[in-house]
Structure formats: structure tokens, C-alpha cells
N, C-alpha and C positions, 0 to 999 in steps of 0.2 A: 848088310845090303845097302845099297845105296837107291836113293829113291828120287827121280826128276819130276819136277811135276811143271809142266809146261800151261801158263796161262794167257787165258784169250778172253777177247771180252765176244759177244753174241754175236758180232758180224765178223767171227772167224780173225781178229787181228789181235796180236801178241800183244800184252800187258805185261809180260814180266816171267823168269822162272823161280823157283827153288828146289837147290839141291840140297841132300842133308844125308850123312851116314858114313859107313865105310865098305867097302865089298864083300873083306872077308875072304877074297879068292886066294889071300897066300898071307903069311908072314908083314912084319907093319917094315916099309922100306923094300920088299919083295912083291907086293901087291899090283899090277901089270894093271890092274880093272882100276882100280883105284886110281893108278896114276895115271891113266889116259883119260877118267871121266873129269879129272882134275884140272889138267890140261887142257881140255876141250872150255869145260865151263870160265877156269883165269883166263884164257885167250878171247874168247866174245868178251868177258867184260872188258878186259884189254882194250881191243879191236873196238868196240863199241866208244870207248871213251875217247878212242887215239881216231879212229876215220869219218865219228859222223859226229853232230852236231846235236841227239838227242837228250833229253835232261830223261834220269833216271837216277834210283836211290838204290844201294847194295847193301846189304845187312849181312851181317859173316860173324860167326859163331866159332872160334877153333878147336874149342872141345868137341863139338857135336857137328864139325865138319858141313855145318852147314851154310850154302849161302844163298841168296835168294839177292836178287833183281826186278825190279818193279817201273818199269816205264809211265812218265807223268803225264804222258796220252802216246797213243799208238803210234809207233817208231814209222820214221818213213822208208823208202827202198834200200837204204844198205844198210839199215839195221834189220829187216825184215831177213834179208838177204844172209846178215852174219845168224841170226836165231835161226834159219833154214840151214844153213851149213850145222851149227851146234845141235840139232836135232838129226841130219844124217849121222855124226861123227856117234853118236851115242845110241842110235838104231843100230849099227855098225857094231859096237861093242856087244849089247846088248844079243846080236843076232850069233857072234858070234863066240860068246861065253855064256851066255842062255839068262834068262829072268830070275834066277838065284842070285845073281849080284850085282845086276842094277834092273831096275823097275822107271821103264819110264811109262807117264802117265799127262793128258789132257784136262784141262780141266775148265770150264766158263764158270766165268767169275764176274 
């Protein structure tokens, strides 16, 4: 299962995500859940380092597929804006392969 766990700090603003896991939904190179939460997640960081201006640090792990994002103060409007998109894209998946193979989750931090 793959697991998101979406961080904010108390006044509701993004500090950062991590993902970490595998779906499971099929064969490895067949996995449809897997390669779109993939997708989703390397394009914000992408999009994040390529259109705005915010300083952040990425940690990525390839055995344990995990990466996590961590913002060095709270991202301004198009970064907001790219983490708003990367949490529809993954509701989306989510709503429509069910919470058996990805888990996404809030959390203040």
C-alpha cells in the first residue's frame, strides 16, 4: 500500500509531504496505482523546483520507494497551488481504486 501523509503546520499551511510504499494493485512494471501516485508525487517536486522560487529538501529512499518533501517555511501561492493540485490528483486515485492501495493522510506537525 502506498501511504501519503500530507504535512501542515497549525495555521493549516503545507510544511511538506511523504510518500513511502508500493500499491500492490498489480504486478511490478503493471501497477497503474503505483505509477500514477509516482507521477503525481516526481511532477510537484519537478514543478516545485522548475516554477517557483521556494527552498525545500527531498529525501528519497529507492528501496522503500519512499520520498518525502519538507518546505524551509511555508510555500508561497504556486507552491500552495502545485501541493493543492497533488492532493486532488491522489484523492482522485484513491477514490477511484479505494484505500487498499493508497492511504492518504493529514497530519500537523
Amino acid at each position: 500500500m502506498v501511504f501519503v501523509t500530507v504535512l501542515k503546520n497549525q495555521n493549516e499551511q503545507y510544511i511538506g509531504f511523504e510518500c513511502i510504499g508500493h500499491a500492490g494493485y498489480a504486478e511490478a512494471g503493471e501497477d497503474i496505482v503505483c505509477a500514477g501516485v509516482s507521477v503525481l508525487v516526481i511532477n510537484t517536486v519537478n514543478s516545485l523546483d522548475c516554477f517557483t522560487e521556494e527552498k525545500f529538501r527531498t529525501d528519497i529512499d529507492e528501496k522503500t520507494g519512499r520520498i518525502g518533501v519538507h518546505f524551509r517555511r511555508p510555500p508561497g501561492h504556486d507552491a500552495k497551488l502545485l501541493m493543492d493540485s497533488l492532493i486532488l490528483g491522489l484523492q482522485g486515485i484513491q477514490e477511484n481504486y479505494g484505500v487498499g492501495y493508497i492511504t492518504l493522510d493529514f497530519k500537523e506537525v
